[in-house]
GUDRENDREN-200026 format. One record per residue: residue in three letters; y, x, z of N, C-alpha, C in turn. Coordinates in steps of 0.001 Angstrom, whole numbers, plus 500000, padded with zeros to 6 digits. Each point is the difference from the previous one (the first is absolute). Layout:
ALAYXZYXZYXZ/...
# end
This chain:
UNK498824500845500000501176499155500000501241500891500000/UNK501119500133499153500873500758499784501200499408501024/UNK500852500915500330500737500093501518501178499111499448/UNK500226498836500460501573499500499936501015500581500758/UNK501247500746499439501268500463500979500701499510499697/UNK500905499081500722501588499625500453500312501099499255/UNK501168499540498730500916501149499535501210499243499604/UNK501332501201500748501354498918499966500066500127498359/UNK499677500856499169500069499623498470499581498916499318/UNK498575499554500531499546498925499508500694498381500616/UNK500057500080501675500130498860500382501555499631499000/UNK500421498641500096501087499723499421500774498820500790/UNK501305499656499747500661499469500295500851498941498562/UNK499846499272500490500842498760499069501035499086500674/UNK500793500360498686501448499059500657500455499208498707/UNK500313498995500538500140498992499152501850499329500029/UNK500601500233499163501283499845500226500181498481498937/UNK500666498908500316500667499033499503501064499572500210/UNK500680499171498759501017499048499969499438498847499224/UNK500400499041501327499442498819499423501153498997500034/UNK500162498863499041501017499284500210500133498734501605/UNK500916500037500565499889498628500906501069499150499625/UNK500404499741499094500806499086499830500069498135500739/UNK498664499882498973499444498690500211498912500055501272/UNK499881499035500311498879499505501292498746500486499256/UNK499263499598498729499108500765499627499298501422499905/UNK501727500802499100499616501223500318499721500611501241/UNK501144499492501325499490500076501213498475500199500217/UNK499546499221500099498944499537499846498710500862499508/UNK500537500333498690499191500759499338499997501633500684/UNK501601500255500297499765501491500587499839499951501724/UNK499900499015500148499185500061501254498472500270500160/UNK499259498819499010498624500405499275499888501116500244/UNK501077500688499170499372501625499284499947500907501468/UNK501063499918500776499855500818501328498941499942500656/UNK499597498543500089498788499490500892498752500691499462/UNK499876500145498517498383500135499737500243501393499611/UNK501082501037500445500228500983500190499497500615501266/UNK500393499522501040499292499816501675498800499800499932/UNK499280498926499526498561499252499848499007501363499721/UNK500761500670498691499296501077499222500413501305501276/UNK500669500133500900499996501458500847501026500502499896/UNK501000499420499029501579500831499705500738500083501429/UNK500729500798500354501070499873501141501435499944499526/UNK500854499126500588500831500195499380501223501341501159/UNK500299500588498634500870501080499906501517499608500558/UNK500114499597498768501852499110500038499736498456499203/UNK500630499626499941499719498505499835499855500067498375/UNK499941500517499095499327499885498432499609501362499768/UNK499025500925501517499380500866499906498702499816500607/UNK498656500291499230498859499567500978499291501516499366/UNK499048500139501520498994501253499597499115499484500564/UNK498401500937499336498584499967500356499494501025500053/UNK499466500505501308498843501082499590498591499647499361/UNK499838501323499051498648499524499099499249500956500466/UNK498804500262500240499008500753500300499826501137498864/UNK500415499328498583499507500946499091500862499242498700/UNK500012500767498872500486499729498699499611498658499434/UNK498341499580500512499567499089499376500206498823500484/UNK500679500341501710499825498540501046501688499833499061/UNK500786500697499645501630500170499253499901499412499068/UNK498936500125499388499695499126498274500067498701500425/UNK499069499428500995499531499004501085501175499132499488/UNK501065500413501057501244499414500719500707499857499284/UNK500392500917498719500876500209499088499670499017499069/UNK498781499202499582499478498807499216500309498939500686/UNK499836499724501629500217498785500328501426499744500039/UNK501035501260500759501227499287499879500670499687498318/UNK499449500927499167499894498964498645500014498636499622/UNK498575499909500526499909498719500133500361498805500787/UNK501238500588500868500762498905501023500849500307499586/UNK501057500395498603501149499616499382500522498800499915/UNK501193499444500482500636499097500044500413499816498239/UNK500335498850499633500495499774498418501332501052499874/UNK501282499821500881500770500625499724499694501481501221/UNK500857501160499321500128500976500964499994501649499444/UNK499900500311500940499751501589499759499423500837500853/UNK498404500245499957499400500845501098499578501278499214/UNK500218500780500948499849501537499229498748500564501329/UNK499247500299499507498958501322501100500215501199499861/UNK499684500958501046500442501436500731498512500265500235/UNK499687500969499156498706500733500814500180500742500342/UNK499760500752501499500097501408500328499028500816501178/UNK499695501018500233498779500429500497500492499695500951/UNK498986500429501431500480500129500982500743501173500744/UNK499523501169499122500762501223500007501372499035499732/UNK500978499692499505501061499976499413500572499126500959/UNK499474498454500560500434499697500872499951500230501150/UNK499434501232500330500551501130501027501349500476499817/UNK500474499842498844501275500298500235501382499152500147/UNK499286498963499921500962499187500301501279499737500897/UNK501093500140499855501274500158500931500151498682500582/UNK500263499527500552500214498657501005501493499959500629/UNK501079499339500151500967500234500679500386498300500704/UNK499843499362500940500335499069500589501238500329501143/UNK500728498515499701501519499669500727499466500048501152/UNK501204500102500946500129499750501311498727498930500452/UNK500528498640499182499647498907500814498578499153498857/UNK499586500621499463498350500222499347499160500285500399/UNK498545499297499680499132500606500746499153500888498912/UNK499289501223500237499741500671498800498221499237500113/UNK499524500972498613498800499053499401498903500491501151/UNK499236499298499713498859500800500749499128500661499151/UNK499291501048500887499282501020499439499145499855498879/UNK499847500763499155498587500199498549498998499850501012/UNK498611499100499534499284500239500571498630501611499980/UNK499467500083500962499751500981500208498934500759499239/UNK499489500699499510499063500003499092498209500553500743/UNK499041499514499432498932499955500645499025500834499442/UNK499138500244501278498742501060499890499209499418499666/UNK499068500581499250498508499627499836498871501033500237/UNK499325500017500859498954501072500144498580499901498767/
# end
């Protein structure tokens, strides 16, 4: 049986950035949908038309990257961010006074 290793190259990170319209009670509606089955699917939200997921691997990224596809609202604009986990190690963070900052990446796991 060949050895599985945790590697911050492989694991990945996805971020999902939108603009969605709220004009009408519908679109409401609709980009509420989209947040919700954003959550449902594991996204956290970032900033309020920023959501991320950790993926285990490239392929769990393919995964995620098809379904929020497939929870496109009619109108909008969602763009995806892939990036290792090396990279969102580097991530800079700066919160106000009176903010609460995000909580932690989760932690990554052993397997013997």
């Amino acid at each position: 049986m060949s050895e599985v290793r945790l590697n911050a190259y492989k694991i990945m990170w996805l971020f999902v950035f939108f603009d969605l319209p709220t004009n009408t009670k519908t679109e409401r509606r609709n980009a509420a949908g989209f947040r919700n089955r954003l959550l449902k699917d594991g996204f956290t939200m970032m900033q309020y038309s920023v959501y991320t997921r950790h993926c285990g691997s490239k392929e769990s990224a393919d995964v995620h990257s098809k379904r929020v596809n497939s929870m496109i609202p009619q109108k909008g604009h969602i763009s995806i961010l892939r990036i290792t986990d090396k990279q969102y190690g580097g991530i800079i963070n700066f919160w106000g006074k009176a903010t609460t900052p995000l909580q932690p990446k989760p932690s990554q796991l052993e397997f013997f």
